[in-house]
NUDREN-913925 format. One record per atom (N, C-alpha, C, O): x, y, z; atom name. Coordinates in pm, 1 decimal, padded with zeros to 6 digits. Atoms other than C-alpha are relative to their C-alpha. Layout:
<recs>
X_Y_Z_CA
...
</recs>
This chain:
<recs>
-00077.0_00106.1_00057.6_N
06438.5_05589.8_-03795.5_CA
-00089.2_-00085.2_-00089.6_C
-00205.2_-00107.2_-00054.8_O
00088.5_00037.8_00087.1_N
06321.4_05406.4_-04112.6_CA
00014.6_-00155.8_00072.7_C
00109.9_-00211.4_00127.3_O
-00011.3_00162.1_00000.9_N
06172.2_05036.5_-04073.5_CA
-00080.0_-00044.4_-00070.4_C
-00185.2_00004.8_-00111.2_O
-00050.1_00080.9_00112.3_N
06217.2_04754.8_-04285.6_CA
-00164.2_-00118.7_00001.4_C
-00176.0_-00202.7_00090.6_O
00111.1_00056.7_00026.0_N
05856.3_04592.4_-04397.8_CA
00024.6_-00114.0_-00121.9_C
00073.0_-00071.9_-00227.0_O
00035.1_00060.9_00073.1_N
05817.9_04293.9_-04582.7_CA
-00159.3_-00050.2_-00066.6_C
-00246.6_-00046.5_00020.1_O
00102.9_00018.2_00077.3_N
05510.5_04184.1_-04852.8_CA
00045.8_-00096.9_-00101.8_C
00149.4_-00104.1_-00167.9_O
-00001.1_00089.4_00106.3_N
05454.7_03928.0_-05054.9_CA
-00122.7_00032.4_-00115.6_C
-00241.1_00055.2_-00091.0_O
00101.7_-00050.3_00127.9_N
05272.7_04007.4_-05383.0_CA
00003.4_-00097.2_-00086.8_C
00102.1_-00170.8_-00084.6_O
00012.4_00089.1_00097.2_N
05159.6_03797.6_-05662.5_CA
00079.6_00061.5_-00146.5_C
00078.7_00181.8_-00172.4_O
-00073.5_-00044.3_00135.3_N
05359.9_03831.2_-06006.6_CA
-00106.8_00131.6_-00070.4_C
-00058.4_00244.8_-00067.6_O
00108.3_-00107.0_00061.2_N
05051.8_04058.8_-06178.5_CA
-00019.9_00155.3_00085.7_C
-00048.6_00269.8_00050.6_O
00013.0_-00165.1_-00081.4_N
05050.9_04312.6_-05883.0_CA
00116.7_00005.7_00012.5_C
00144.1_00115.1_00061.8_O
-00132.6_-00103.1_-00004.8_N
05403.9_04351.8_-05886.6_CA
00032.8_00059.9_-00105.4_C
00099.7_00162.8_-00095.6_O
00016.3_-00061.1_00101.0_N
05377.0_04417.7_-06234.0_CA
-00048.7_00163.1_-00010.6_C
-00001.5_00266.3_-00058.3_O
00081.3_-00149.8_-00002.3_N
05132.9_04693.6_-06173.9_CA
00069.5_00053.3_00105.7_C
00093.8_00151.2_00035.1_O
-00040.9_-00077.2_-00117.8_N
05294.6_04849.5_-05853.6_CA
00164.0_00055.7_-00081.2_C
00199.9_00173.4_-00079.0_O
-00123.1_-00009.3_00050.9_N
05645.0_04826.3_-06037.8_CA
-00041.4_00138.5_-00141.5_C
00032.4_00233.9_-00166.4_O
00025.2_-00094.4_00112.5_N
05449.7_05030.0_-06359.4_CA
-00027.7_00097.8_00077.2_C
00047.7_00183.3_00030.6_O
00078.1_-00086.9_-00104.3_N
05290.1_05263.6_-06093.5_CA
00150.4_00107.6_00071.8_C
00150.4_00226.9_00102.3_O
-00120.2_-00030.8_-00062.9_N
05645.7_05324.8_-05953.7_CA
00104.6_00113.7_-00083.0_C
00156.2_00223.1_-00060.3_O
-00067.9_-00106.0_00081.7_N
05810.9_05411.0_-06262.6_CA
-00063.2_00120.1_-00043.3_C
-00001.6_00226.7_-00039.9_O
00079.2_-00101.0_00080.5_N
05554.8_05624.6_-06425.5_CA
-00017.0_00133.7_00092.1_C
-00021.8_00241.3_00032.6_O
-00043.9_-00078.0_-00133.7_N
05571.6_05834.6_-06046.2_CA
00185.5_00059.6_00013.1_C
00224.0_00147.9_00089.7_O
-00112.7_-00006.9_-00042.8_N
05954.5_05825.1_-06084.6_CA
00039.9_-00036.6_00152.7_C
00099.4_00053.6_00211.6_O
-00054.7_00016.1_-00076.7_N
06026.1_05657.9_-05785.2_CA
00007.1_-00143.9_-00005.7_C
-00011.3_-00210.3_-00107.7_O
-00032.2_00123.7_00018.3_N
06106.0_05323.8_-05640.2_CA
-00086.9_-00081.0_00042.2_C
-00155.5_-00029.5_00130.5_O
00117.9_00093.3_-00048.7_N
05871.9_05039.2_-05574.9_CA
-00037.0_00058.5_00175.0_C
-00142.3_00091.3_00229.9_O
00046.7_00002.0_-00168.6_N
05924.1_05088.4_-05186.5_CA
-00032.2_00105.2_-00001.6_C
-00143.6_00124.9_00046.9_O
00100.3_-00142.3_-00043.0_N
05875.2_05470.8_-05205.0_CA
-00092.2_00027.9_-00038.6_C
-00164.3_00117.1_00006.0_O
00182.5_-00016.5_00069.1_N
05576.4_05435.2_-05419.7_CA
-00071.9_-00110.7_00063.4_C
-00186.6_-00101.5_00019.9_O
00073.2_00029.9_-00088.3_N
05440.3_05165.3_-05164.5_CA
00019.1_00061.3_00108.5_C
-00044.0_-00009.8_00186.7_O
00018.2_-00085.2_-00119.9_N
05501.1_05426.4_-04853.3_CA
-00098.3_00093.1_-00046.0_C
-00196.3_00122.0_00022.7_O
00089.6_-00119.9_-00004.2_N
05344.0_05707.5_-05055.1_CA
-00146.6_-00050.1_-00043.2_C
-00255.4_00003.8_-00023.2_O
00175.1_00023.0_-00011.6_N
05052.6_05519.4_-05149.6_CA
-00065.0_-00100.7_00119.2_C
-00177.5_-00149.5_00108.5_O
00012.4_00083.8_-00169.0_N
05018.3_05324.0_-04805.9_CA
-00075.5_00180.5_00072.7_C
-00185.6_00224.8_00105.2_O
00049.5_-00170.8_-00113.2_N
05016.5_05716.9_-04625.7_CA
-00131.7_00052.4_-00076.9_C
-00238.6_00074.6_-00020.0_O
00111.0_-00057.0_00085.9_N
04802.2_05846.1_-04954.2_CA
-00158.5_-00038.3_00033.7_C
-00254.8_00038.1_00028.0_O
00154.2_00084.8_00004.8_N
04490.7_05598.0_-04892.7_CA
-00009.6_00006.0_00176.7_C
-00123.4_00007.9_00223.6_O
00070.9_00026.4_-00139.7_N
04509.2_05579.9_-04495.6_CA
-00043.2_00132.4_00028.4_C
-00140.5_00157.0_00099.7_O
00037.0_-00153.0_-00066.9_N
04507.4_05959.3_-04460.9_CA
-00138.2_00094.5_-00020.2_C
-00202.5_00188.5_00026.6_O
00118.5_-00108.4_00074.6_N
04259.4_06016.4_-04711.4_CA
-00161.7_-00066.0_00034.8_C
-00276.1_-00020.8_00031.5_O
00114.3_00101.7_-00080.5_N
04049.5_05710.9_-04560.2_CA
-00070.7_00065.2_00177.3_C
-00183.4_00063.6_00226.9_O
-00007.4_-00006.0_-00163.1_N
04116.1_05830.8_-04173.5_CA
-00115.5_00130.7_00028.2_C
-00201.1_00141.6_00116.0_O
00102.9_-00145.9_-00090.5_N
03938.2_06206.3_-04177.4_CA
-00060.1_00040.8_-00139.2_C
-00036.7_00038.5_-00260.0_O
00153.8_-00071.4_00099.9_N
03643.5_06352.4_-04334.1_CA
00016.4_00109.8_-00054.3_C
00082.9_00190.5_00010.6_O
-00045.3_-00100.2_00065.9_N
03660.4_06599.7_-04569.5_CA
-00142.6_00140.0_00081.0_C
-00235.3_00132.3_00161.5_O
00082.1_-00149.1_-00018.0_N
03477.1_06960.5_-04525.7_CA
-00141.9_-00009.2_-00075.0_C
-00245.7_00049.5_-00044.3_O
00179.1_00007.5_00046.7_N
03178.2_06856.9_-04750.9_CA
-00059.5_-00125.0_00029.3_C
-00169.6_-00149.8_-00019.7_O
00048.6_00161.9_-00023.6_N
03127.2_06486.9_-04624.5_CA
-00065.0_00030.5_00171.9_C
-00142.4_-00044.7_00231.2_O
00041.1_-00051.0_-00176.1_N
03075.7_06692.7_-04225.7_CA
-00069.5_00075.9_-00041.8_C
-00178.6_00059.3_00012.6_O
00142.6_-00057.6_00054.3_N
02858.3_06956.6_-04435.1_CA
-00149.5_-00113.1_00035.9_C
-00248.1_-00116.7_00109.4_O
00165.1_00081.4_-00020.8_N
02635.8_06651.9_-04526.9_CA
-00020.0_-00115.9_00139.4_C
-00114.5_-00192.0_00160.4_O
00031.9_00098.8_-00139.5_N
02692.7_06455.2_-04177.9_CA
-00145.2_00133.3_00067.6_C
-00262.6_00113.6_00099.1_O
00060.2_-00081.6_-00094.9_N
02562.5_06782.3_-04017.5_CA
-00150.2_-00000.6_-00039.5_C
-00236.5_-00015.6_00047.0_O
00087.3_-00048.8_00026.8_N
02282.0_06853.6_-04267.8_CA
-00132.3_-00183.2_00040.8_C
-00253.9_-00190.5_00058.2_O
00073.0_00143.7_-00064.5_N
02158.2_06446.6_-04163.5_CA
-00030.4_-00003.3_00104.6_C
-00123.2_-00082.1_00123.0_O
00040.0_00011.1_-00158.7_N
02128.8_06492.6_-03796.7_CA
-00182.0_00070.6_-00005.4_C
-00274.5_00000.0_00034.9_O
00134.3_-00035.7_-00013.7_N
01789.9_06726.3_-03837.1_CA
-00102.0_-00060.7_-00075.5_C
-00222.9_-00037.3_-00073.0_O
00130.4_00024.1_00103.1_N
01637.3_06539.6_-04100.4_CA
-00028.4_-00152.7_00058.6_C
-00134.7_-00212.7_00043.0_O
00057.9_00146.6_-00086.1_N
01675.2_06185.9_-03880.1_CA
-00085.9_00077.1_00131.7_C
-00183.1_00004.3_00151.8_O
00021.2_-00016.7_-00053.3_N
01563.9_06406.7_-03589.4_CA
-00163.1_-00002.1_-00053.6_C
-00257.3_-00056.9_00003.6_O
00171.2_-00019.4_00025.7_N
01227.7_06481.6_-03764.2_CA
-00099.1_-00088.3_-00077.4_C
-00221.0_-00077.0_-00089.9_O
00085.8_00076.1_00004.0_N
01181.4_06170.4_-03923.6_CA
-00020.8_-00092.3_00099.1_C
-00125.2_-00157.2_00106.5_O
00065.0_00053.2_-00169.6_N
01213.5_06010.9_-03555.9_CA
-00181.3_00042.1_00058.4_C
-00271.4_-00033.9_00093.9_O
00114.9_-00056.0_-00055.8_N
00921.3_06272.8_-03454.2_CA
-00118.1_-00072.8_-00087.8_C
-00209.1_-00138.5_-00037.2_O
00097.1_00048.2_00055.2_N
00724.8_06176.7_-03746.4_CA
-00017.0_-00088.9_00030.9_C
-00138.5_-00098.3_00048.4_O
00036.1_00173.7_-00022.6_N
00748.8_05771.8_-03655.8_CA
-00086.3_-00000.6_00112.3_C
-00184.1_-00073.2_00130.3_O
00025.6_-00016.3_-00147.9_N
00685.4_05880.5_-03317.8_CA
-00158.3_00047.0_00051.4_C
-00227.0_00035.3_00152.9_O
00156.3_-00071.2_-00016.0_N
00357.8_06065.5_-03400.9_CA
-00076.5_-00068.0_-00092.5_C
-00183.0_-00008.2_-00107.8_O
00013.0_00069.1_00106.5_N
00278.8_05798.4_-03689.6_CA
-00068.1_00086.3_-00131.9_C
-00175.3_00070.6_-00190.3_O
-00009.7_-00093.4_00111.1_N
00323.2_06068.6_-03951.2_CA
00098.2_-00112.0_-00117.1_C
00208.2_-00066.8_-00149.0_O
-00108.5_00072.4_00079.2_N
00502.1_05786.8_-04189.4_CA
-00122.3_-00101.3_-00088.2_C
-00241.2_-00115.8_-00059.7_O
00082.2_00109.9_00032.6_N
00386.9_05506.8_-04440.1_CA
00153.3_-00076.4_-00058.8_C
00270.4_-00046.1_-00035.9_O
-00146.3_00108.3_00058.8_N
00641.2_05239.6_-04620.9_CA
-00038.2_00045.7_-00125.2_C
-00152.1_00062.1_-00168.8_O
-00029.3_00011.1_00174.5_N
00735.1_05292.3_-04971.8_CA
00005.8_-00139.9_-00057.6_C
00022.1_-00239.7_00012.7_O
00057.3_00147.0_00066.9_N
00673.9_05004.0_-05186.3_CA
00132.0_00039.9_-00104.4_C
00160.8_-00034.0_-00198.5_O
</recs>
């Protein structure tokens, strides 16, 4: 069952959301649902190359741990 959200917007962003709407062909409210779902979904989970480079970060903190650990390190200036 659909429910009924209210927003208050300033004159300039309804401008733009209203241009955003037409130029999509749809209506203000269905072009604020689809870009409401668009940005949380694409915010919420990690893509396939952003968990590539999570993964490829775990061994390279692991070994600059060892290095600190064995005072294999200096500071960069």
């Amino acid at each position: 069952m659909s429910k009924v959200l209210t927003i208050r917007v300033d004159e300039e962003s309804y401008k733009i959301l209203k241009l955003a709407a037409e130029a999509e062909r749809r209506t203000i409210s269905n072009y604020l649902e689809y870009a409401a779902l668009n940005y949380t979904l694409n915010e919420m989970f990690i893509s396939d190359d952003e968990m590539d480079e999570i993964k490829d970060l775990f061994p390279r903190l692991r070994k600059g741990l060892e290095d600190v650990k064995e005072g294999r390190w200096t500071l960069a200036e």
